[in-house]
C-alpha positions in Angstrom: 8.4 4.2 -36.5 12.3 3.5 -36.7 12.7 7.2 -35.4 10.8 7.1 -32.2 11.9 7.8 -28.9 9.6 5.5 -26.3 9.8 2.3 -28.5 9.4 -0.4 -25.2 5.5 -1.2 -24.8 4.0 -2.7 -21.5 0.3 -3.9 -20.6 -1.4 -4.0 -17.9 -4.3 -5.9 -16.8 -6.5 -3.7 -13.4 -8.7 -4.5 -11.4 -12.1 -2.7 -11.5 -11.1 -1.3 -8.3 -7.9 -0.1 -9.4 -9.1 1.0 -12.4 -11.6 3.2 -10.6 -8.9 4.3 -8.6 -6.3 5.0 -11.4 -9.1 7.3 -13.6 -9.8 8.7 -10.3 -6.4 9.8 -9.7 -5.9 10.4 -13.7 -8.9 13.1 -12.9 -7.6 15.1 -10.2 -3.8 14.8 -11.5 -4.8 17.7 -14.4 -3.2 15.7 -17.1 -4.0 16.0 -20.8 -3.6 12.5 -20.9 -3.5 9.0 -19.7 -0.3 8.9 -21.2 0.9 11.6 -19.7 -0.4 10.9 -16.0 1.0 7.4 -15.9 4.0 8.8 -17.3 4.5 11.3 -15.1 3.6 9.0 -12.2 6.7 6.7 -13.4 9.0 9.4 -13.8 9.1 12.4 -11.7 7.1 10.4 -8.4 9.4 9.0 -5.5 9.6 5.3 -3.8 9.8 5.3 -0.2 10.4 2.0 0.9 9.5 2.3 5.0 12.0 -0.4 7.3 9.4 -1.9 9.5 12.3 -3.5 11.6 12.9 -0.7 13.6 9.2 -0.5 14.3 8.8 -4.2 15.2 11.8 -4.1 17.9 10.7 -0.9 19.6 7.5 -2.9 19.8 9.2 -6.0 21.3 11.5 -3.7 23.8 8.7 -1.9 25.2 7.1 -5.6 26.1 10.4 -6.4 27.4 10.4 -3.2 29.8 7.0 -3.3 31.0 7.1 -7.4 32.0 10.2 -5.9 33.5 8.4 -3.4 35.6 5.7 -5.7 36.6 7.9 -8.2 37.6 9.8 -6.2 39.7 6.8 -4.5 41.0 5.8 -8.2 42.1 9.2 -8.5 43.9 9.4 -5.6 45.3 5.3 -5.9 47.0 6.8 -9.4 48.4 10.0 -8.7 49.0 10.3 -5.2 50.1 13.5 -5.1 48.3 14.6 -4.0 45.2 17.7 -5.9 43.5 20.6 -4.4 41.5 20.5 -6.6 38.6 16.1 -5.5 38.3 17.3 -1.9 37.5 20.2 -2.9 35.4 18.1 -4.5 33.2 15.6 -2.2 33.0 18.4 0.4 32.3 19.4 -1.9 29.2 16.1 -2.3 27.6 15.2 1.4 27.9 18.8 2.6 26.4 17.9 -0.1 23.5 14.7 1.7 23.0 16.0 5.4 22.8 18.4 3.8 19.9 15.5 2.7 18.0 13.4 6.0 18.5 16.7 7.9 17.3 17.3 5.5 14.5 13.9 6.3 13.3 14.1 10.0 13.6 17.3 9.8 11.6 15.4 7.8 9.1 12.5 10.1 9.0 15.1 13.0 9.2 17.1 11.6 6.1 13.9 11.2 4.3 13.0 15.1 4.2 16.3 16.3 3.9 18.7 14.3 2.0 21.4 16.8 1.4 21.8 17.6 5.1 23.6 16.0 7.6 22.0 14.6 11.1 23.4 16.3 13.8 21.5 15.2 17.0 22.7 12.7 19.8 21.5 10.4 21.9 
């Protein structure tokens, strides 16, 4: 026992749910073993932790742009005019929101090819 290589232990308490799930993954995986599946899972599989941020301003941008719209739309059906400042604005928000879609796509990008580097601009 002195000799041998894995010598760190966990447990693990499952759910029945998970259980079901893990022997149902354990099944199509091809594996020899448990051992070996959960193993292999630990070892050779990759984390991909996903930055919801971007997501979650896109979503608050493209509010932004159409309360935007429909309040100039407002103006514009009352006023007949259309102000400087309205289309400024709506310029701003819509720049801010082809940032986050390129932010994502170099995320996404980076993702699938992490030796190469992102060559496309705004």
């Amino acid at each position: 026992m002195a000799n041998r290589y894995r010598k760190n232990g966990i447990y693990l308490m499952l759910s029945d749910e998970e259980l079901e799930i893990l022997e149902h993954k354990y099944k199509l995986s091809g594996c020899k073993s448990l051992r070996q599946f959960i193993i292999g899972c630990i070892v050779h599989s990759d984390i991909f932790v996903l930055d919801m941020d971007v997501f979650r301003n896109m979503s608050v941008n493209i509010g932004r742009t159409a309360n935007s719209i429909n309040q100039i739309a407002k103006r514009i059906n009352s006023t007949a005019t259309i102000y400087k400042n309205d289309i400024d604005d709506l310029q701003q928000l819509l720049t801010e929101q082809s940032e986050n879609i390129l932010n994502i796509r170099r995320k996404i990008f980076n993702l699938g090819n992490p030796n190469t580097t992102y060559t496309e601009q705004i």
